[in-house]
VMD Tcl script that draws the C-alpha trace (Angstrom):
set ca {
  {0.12 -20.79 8.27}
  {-1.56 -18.83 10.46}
  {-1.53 -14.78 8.87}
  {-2.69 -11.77 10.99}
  {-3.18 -8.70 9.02}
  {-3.98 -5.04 10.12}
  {-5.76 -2.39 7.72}
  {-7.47 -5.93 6.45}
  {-10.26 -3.60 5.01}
  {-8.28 -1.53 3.04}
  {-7.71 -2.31 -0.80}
  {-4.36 -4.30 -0.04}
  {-5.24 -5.96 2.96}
  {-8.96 -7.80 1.25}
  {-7.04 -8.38 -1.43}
  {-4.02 -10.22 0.73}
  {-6.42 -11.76 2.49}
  {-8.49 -13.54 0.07}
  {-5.27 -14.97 -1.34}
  {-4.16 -16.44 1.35}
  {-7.10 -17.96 2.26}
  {-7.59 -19.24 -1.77}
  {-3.67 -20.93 -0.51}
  {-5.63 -22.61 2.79}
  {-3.75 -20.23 5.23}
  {-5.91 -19.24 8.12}
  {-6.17 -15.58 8.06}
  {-7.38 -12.95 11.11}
  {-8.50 -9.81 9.51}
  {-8.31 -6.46 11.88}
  {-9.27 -2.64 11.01}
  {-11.02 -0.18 12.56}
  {-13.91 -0.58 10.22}
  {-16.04 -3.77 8.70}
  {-15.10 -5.15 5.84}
  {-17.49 -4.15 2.62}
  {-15.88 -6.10 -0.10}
  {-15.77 -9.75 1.26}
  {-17.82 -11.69 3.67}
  {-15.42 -14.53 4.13}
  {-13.29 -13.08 6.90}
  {-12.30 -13.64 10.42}
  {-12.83 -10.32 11.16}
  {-11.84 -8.52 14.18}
  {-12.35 -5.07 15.12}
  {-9.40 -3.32 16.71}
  {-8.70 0.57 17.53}
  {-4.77 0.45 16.62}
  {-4.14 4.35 17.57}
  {-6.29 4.06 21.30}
  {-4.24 0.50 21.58}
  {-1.02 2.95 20.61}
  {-2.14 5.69 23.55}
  {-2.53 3.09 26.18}
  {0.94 1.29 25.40}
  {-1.47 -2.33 25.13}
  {0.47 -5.04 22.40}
  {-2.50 -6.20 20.22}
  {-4.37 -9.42 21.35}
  {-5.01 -11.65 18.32}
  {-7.68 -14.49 18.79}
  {-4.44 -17.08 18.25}
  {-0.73 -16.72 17.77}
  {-0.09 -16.32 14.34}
  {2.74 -17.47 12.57}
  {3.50 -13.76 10.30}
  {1.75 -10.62 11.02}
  {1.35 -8.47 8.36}
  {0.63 -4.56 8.95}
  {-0.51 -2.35 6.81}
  {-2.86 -0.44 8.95}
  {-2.02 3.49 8.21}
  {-3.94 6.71 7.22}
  {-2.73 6.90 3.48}
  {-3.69 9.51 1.49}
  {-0.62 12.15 1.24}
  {-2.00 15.99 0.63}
  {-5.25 14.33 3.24}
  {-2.07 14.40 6.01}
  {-0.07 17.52 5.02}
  {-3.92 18.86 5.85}
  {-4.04 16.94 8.92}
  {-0.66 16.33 10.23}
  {-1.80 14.19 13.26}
  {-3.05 11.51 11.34}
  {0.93 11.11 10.49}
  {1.41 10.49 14.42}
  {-1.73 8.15 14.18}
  {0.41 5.93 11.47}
  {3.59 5.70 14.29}
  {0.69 4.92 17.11}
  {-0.48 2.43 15.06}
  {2.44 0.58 14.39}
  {3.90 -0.07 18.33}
  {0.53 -2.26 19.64}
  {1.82 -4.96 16.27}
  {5.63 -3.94 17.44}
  {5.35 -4.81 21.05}
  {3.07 -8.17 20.35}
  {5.99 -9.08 17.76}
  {8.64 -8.12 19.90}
  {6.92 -10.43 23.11}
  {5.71 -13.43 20.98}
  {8.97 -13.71 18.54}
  {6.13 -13.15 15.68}
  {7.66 -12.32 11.86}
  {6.72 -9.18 10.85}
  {5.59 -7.74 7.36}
  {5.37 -3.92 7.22}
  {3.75 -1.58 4.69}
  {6.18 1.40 3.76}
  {5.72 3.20 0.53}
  {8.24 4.67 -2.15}
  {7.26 8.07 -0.45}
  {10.20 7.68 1.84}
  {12.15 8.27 -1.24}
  {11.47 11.95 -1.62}
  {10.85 13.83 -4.84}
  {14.08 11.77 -6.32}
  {14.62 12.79 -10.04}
  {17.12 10.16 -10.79}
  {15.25 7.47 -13.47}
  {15.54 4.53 -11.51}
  {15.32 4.48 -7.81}
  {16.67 1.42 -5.84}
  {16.38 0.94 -2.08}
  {19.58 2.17 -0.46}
  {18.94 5.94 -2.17}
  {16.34 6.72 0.02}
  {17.54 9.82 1.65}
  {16.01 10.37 4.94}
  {16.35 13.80 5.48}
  {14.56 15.33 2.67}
  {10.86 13.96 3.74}
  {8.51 15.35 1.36}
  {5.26 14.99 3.98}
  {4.00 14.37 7.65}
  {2.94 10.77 5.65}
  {6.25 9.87 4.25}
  {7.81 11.06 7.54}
  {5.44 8.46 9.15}
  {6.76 5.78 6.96}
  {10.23 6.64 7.31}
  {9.67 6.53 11.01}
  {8.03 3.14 10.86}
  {10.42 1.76 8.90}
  {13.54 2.72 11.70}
  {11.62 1.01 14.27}
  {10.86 -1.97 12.51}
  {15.17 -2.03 12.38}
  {15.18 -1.11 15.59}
  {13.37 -3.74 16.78}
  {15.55 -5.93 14.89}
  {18.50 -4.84 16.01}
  {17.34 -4.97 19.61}
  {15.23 -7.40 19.88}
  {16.01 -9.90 17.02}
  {13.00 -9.67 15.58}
  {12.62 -11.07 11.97}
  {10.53 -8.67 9.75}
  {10.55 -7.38 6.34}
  {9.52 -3.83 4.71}
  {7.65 -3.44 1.26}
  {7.64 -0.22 -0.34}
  {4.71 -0.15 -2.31}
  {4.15 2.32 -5.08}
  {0.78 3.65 -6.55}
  {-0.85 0.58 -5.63}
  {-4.52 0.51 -8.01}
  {-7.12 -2.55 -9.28}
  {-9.99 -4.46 -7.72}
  {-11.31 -2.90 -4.11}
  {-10.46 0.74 -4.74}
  {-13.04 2.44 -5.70}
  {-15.17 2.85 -2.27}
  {-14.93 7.05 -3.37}
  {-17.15 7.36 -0.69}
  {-14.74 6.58 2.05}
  {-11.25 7.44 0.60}
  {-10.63 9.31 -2.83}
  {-8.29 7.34 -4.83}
  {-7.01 8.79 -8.33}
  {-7.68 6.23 -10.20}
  {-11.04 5.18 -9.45}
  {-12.21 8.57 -8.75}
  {-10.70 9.19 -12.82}
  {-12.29 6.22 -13.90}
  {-15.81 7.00 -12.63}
  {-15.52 11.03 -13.45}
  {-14.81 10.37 -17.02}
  {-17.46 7.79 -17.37}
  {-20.14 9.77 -16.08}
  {-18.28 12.92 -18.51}
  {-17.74 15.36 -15.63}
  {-14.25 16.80 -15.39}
  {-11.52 16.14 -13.21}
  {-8.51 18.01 -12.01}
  {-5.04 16.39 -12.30}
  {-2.45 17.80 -10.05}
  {0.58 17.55 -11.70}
  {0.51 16.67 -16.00}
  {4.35 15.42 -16.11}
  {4.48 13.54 -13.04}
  {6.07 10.25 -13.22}
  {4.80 7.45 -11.39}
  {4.88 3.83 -11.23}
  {1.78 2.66 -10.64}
  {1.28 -1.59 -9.27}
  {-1.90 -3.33 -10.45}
  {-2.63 -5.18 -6.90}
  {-2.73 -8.68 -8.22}
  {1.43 -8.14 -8.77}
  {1.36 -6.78 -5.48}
  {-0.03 -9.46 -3.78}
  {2.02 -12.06 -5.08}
  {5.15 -10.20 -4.05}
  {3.96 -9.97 -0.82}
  {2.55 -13.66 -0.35}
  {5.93 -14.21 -1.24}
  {7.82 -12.17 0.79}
  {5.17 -13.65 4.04}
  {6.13 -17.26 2.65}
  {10.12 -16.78 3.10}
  {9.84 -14.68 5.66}
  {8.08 -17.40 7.94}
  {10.59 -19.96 6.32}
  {13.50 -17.71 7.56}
  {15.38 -17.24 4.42}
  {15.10 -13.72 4.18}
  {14.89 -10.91 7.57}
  {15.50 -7.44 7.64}
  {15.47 -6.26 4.53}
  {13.80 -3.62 2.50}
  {12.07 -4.07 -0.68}
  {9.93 -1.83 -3.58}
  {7.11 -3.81 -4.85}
  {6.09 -1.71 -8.46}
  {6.13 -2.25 -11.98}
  {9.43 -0.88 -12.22}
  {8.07 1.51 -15.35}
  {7.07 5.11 -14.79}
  {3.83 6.74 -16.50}
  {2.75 10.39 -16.45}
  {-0.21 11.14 -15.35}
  {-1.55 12.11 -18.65}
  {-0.95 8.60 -19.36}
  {-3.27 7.24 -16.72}
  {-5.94 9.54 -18.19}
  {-5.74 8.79 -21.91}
  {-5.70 4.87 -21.19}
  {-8.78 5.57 -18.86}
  {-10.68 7.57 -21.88}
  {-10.11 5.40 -24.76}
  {-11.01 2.31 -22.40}
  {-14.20 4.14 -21.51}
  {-14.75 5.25 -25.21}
  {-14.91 9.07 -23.95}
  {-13.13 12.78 -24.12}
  {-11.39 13.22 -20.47}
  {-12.25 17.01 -19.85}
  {-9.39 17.78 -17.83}
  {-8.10 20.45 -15.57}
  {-4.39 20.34 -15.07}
  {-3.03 21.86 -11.84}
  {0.40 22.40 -10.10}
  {1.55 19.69 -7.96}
  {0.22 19.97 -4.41}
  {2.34 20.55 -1.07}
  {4.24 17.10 -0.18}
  {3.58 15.54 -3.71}
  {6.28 13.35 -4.97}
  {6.41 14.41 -8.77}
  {9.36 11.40 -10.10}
  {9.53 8.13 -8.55}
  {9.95 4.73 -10.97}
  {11.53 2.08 -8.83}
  {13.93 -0.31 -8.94}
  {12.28 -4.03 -8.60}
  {15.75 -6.19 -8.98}
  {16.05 -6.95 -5.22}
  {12.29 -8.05 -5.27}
  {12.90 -10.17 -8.20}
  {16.12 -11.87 -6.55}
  {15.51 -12.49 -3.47}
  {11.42 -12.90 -3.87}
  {11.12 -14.24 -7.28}
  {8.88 -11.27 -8.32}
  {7.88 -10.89 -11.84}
  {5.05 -8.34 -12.60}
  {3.04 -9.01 -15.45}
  {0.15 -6.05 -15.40}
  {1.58 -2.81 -17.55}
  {-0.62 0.12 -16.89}
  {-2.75 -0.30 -20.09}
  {-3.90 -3.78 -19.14}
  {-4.12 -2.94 -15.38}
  {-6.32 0.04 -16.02}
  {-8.33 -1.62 -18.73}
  {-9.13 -4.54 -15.54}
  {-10.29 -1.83 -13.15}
  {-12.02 -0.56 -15.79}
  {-13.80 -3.58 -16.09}
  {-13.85 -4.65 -12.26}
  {-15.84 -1.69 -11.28}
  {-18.34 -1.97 -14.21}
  {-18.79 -5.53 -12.86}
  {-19.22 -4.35 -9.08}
  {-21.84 -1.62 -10.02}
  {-19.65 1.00 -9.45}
  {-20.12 2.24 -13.00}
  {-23.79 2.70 -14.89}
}
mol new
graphics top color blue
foreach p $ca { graphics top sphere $p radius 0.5 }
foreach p [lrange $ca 0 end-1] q [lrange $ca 1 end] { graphics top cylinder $p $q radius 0.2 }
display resetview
């Protein structure tokens, strides 16, 4: 197949696309920035948000067969700072909408279990998303990307498919530089012995090593393109919840040191429960994650050691 994906750059998208290509698909990678993490891309450079402002569909080199987008300004408290990255994310999205909607292209779309609000029910499955109780400008951006994907499809026809992706972490993270992500940012801050600040101690989370990730979404791209499945929403997570006190331990006694931690209220637009519920992913996708959080972190660990991220 032929796979177009946007945000290709991003941790997700290199790691999507090197998959697909280890399969033999022909992938066209698009951001806004170069790729830093693999050289074997068809990159292309494309300005989603100006294409967005100008009302221009996105003009891939060929047709592909699925496009995938995940393209989006992601870090939450980042947009409850600077709410007009949230309208970025909807600009984004209607250049890959309108190119779907005139080519009859499948579409994949990154959404995130931050539609779900600050949910403290266990176990959250994909109808209990409650729409009105948006948490942040970013989960509002989801939630709006997610009714125009059905709007498309209810218009339009078009085939697509959301993913909900929770707390995704592992190899092509840790660029600190660029975008703060807990995880790395832990993992190097405790190895170096500095201290860190944890916003919230008894958050619950359910954090995705990216290699289960992936595979739910090559799957999801696979009957997608087949037409089995359309129009349909799915989490893609462990399907366990961890506090974040959790995450720091495992981090510490992987790097052999004493976290010296700060713990902090949760910050404005912070979902503090969320552990979702994977049983539509495994029915109708076959998904079957097999990194828990101690063996996922203990990987990362590892991966940036290996990429010279750690001394």
């Amino acid at each position: 197949m032929r796979i177009l994906i946007t945000g290709a750059s991003g941790q997700i998208g290199s790691n999507l696309a090197v998959a697909l290509l280890q399969q033999g698909h022909a992938v066209e990678a698009t951001d806004i920035r170069r790729n830093t993490w693999t050289d074997k891309l068809n990159e292309h450079i494309v300005d989603l948000v100006a294409l967005g402002r100008q009302s221009q569909p996105i003009s891939p080199r060929q047709r592909p067969d699925v496009l995938v987008h995940l393209a989006a300004h992601a870090k939450v408290f980042e947009l409850v700072q600077s709410p007009h990255k949230a309208a970025e994310n909807v600009l984004m999205l209607f250049p890959i909408l309108e190119y779907a909607r005139r080519e009859g292209v499948p579409l994949v779309l990154a959404s995130s279990r931050e539609v779900y609000g600050d949910i403290h029910q266990w176990i959250t499955a994909e109808p209990t998303a409650d729409f009105v109780v948006s948490r942040s400008p970013y989960s509002a951006s989801k939630i709006a990307a997610e009714a125009f994907l059905y709007a498309y499809h209810q218009c339009y026809n078009l085939p697509c498919l959301a993913f909900r992706f929770s707390n995704v972490y592992g190899r092509y993270d840790c660029d600190l530089s660029r975008m703060e992500r807990v995880i790395p940012l832990f993992i190097d801050r405790i190895a170096r012995e500095l201290p860190i600040e944890v916003y919230g101690r008894d958050k619950i989370l359910d954090f995705t090593y990216v290699d289960d990730c992936i595979s739910g979404v090559v799957a999801g791209i696979a009957q997608l393109a087949a037409g089995k499945i359309s129009n349909e929403t799915i989490n893609l997570a462990y399907g366990r919840g961890y506090a974040l006190e959790d995450v720091v331990n495992i981090i510490g006694a992987g790097l052999g040191k004493t976290p010296q931690v700060t713990w902090l209220p949760a910050r404005a637009g912070e979902v503090t429960r969320y552990v979702a519920d994977i049983s539509k992913a495994t029915r109708l996708l076959g998904y079957a994650p097999r990194t828990c959080l101690s063996a996922g972190l203990l990987q990362s660990i590892a991966w940036q050691r290996e990429a010279g991220f750690l001394k």
